[in-house]
N, C-alpha and C positions, 0 to 999 in steps of 0.2 A: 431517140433519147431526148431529154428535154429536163429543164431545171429551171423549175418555178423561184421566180425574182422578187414578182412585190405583185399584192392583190391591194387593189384598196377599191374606196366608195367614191363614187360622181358627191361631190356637192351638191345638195338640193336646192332649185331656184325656190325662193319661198314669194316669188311674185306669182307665181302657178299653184292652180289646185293638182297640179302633177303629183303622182304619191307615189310611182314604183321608184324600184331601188336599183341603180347600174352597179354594177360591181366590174371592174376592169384587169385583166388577170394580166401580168405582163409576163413574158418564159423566156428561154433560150431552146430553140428546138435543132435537130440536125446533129448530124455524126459529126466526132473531133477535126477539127480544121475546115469543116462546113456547115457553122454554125449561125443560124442568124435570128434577128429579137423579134419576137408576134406578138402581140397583141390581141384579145379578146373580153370581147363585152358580155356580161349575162344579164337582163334583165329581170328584177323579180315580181310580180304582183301577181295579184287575186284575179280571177273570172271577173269582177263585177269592175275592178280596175280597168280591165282590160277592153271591157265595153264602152267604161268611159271616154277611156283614151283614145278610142277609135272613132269616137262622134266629134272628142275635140280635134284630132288631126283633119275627119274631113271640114270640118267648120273653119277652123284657123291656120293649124300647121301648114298643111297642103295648098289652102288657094293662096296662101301669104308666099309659102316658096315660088310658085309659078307667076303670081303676080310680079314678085321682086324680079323673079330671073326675063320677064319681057316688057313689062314699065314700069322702075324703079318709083320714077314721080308720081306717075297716075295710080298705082299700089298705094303708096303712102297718103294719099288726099281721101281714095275709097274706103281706108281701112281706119280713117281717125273716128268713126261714127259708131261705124258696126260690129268692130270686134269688142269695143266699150260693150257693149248691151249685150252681144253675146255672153262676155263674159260672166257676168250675172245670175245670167240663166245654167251657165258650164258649171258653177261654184253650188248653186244651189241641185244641181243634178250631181254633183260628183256629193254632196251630204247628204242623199238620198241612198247612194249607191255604198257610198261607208257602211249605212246604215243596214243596209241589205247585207251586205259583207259578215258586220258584227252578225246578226239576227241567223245567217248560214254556220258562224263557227257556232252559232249556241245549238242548233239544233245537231251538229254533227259530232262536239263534242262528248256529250252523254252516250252514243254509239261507241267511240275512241275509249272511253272512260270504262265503261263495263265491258273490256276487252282487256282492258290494260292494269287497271284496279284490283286488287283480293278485296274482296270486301270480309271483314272482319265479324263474325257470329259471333254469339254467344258458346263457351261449349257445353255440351250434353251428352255424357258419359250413357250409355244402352243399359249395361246391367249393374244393381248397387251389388254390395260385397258379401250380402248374405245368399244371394244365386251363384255366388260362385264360391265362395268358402267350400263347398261339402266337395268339391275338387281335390282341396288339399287335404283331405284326412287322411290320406296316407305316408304323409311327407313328417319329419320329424319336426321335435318342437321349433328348432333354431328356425326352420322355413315357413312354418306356420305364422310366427310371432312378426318375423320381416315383413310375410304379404300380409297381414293385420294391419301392421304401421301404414306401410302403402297408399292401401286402399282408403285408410280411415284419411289419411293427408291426399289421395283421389277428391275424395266425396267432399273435404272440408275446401278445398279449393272450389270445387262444383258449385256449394252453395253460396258461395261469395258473391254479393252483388255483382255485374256487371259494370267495368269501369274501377272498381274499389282500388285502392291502393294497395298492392302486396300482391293481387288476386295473383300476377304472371309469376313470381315468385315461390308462394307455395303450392303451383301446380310443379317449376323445378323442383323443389324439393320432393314434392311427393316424386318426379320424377328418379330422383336419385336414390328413395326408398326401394322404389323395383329394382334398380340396379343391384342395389344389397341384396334384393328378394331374389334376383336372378342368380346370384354369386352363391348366395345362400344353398339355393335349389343343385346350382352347380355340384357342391361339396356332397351333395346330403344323397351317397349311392343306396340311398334303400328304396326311394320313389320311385317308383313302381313307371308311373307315369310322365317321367321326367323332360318329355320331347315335347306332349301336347301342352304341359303345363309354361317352358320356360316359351313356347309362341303365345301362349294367353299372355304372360308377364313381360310378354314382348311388346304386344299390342298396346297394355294399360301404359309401358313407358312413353312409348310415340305418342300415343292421347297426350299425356303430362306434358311431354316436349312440344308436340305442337300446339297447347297455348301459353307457353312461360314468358311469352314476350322477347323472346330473345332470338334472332333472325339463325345465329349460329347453329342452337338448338332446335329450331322448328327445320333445318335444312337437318339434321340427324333424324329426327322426326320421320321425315319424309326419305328419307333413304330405309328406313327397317319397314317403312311400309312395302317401297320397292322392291327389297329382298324378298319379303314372304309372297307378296303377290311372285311375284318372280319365279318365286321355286314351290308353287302351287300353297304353300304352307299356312296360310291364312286363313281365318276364319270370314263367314259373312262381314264381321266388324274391321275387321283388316280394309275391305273393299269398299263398304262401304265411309269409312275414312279417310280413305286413300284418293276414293270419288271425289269427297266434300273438298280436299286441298284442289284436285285438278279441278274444280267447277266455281272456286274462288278466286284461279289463276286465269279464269276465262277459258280453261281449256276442256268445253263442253262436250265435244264427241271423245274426247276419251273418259271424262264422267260417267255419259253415259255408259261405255262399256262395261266400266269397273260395276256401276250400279247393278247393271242387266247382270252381271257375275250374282252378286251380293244378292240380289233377289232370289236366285237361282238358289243359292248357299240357304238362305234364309228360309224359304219356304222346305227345306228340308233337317232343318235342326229345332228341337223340341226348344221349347222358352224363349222363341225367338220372335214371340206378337207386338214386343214393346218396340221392335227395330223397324218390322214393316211397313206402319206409319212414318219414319222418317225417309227408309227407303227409295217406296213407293211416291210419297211427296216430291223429295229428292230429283225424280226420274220424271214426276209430270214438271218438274222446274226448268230440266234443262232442254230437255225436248222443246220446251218455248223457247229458252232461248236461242236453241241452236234453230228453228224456225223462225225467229228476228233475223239470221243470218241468211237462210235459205233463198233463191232467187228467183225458182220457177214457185209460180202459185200452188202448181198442183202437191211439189213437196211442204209447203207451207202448211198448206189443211190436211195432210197426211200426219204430221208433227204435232200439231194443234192437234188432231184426234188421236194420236196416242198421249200426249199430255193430259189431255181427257182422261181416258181411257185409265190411268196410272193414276193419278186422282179421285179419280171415284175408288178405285180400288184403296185409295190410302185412308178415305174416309171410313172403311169402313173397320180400319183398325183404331182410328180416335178416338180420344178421350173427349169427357164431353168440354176440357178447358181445350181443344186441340181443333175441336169442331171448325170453331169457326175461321179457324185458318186455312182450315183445309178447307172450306164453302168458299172462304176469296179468293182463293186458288183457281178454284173447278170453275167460278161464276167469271172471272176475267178470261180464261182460256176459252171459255165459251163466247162471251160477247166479242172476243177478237175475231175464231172462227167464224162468227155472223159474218163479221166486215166485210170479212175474205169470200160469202157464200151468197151467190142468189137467193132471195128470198125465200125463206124456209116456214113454215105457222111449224115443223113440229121441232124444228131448234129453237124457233122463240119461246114457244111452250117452255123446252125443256131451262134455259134462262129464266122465266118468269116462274116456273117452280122453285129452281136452285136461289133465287131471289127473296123467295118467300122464304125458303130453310136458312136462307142467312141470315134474312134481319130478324130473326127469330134467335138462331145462337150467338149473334150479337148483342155485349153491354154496350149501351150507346154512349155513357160518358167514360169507355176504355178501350174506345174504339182508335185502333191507330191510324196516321195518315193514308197509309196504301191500301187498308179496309173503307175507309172515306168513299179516298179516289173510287176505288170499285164501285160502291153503292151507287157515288154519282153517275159514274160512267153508263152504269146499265140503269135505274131508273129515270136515265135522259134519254135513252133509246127506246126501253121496253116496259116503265113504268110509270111514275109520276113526274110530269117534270117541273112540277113546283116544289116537289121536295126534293128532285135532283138541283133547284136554284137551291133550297135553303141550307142544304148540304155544302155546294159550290162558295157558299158564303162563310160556312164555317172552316172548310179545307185551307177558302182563300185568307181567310184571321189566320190561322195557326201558323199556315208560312209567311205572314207580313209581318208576326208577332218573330220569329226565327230569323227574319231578315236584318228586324231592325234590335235583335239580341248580338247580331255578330256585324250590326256597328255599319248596315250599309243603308246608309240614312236614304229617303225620297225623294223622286229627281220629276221633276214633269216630259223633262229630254228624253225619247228613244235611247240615246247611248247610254245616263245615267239609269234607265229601269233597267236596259239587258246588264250593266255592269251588275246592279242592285239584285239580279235574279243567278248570277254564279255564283254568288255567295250559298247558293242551294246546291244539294247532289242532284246529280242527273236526272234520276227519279221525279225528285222534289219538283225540280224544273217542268217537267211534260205536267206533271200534277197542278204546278198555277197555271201555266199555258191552256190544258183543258177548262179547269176551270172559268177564269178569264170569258172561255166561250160560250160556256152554259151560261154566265153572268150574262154576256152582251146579248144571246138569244133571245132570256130573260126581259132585256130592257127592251130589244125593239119588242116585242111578241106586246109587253105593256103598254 
């Protein structure tokens, strides 16, 4: 048994570029009547501290202890010269090694982040109200009129800007219209079809809940989805809903499960071509990601070629506004797989085609940054790379224009640009880092 006393912090000498941190734990350890006080030290620092500190003990700490402990006088006369100038060079190698340090958490952060983060969508409702009205004509007036209101406060939240004020709001509301719709359906024993319809008005509620802004309700949300997957009762839209929270939560292999359901569902229910492109998109998304995670290579290009694979398939339900998301898709899952592959001419081909179909379904002054990134990325490998610089120059404007919106002014210091570069997400980040390098390629190659 033992009973923690007092933890506290070492003092830092601030005559030393020394930077870990001792923390010293004081306890009472031992059974009643033979008890006695310990002491323990934990030291904290980084890898790249820990390199440091180890060049400075053999430099100084060490020969300074052994010198003292066998010629105190002749120690102090050897050591008034050398350890000066060492020093010097210890001070400027331990801000080198900071530097390294900062430059490791930035690169590992964005990993942590898209693990840890939901990232937040836009939402988009699969079917409008007029494919599914002809459901309810068997339901009396009173049930008719509720799932009218609904839907109609469904669809007006839908079209609400993104970002708007109120938007989470009247998605609640419309949420609490279905509830009336579902109360409604409850009462009204003449509906014939009263099971499959109160799971549809099931589903449109968890939509509404999961985006009113409200953590409470997006956790109800996500529990009726649970249910019906649960108890087989879902439609493809259940699942694939249900996917979209787990693959926001970072929780990609069970994404994909739900999706692989939903597809299954999907390709077997008539009016369901608007869903497949989300789906199918959906399912080439996380298969990437969960091949960001994967360790052995060979599962990596396995993953990569079913994201492929689920991709192409999604293109081929797009719209032609929907195209070109789904070409940046298929065109970066490809140049990744290159990475990953010995040299191929009939995967470059296949790049250098899907290359050409993009900057085709691409408006180039509506082009977004991760449509950019991509263009860059692949015509600096596999197509022009002068226009992969003139690209790299514009990507790199838009995020110094973002940087210096959210007030992280410019530093010519290493620590002041990496601070100046987390003012970006994740994403953003690898997005100036590449570029950056197609720039500097650029400048030696001139």
């Amino acid at each position: 048994a033992h009973d923690l006393k007092r933890v506290y912090k070492v003092p830092k000498d601030d005559s030393s570029s020394y930077s870990s941190v001792h923390v010293i734990i004081e306890a009472e350890c031992g059974a009643d009547g033979n008890r006695v006080s310990a002491h323990c030290e934990i030291q904290l620092r980084s890898v790249f501290e820990e390199a440091w500190s180890e060049i400075n003990h053999r430099l100084v700490y060490a020969p300074t202890k052994r010198g003292k402990a066998l010629d105190p006088d002749a120690m102090q006369t050897a050591f008034a010269a050398g350890p000066a100038e060492w020093q010097h060079h210890l001070d400027a190698l331990k801000s080198l090694t900071d530097g390294c340090a900062q430059y490791a958490d930035l690169i590992r952060r964005p990993f942590l982040e898209q693990l840890a983060e939901p990232r937040e969508r836009p939402p988009q409702s699969s079917e409008k109200f007029a494919e599914i009205a002809p459901a309810f004509r068997g339901c009396g007036e009173q049930v008719r009129k509720a799932v009218d209101k609904a839907f109609k406060l469904r669809d007006s939240a839908d079209s609400r800007p993104p970002g708007k004020d109120g938007k989470g709001d009247q998605f609640a509301e419309a949420a609490k219209a279905f509830a009336d719709a579902l109360d409604a359906l409850e009462a009204d024993q003449a509906c014939s079809e009263r099971v499959e319809l109160r799971h549809l008005l099931l589903e449109e509620r968890a939509y509404c809940l999961l985006y009113s802004g409200n953590a409470e309700l997006k956790g109800q949300a996500e529990q009726i989805f649970l249910d019906l997957v649960t108890t087989g009762t879902g439609s493809y839209k259940t699942y694939l809903r249900y996917a979209q929270i787990k693959r926001d939560a970072g929780e990609f292999d069970e994404a994909r499960t739900l999706l692989m359901e939903a597809l299954q569902r999907a390709r077997t229910t008539p009016g369901s071509e608007n869903s497949m492109f989300v789906i199918t998109r959906n399912l080439g998304y996380v298969c990437w990601k969960i091949s960001n995670l994967a360790t052995a290579l060979d599962d990596r290009k396995a993953l990569l070629s079913e994201a492929i694979s689920h991709t192409r398939e999604a293109l081929t339900f797009a719209s032609p506004t929907r195209r070109a998301n789904g070409l940046n898709n298929l065109l970066y899952y490809l140049w990744e797989l290159a990475d990953l592959t010995d040299e191929s001419e009939e995967l470059a081909e296949q790049i250098r085609r899907t290359l050409t179909e993009f900057k085709a379904a691409l408006v180039p002054e509506k082009a977004t940054l991760r449509e950019l990134d991509t263009l860059m990325r692949v015509e600096h490998c596999y197509g022009d790379k002068t226009e992969a610089g003139a690209i790299a120059h514009k990507l790199s404007s838009r995020l110094r224009k973002k940087m210096d919106a959210q007030g992280s002014a410019p530093s010519p210091r290493t620590t002041g640009r990496l601070e100046r570069l987390k003012s970006l997400t994740p994403d953003e980040q690898d997005m100036y880092l590449y570029a950056q390098e197609v720039l500097t390629e650029e400048t030696s190659v001139g």
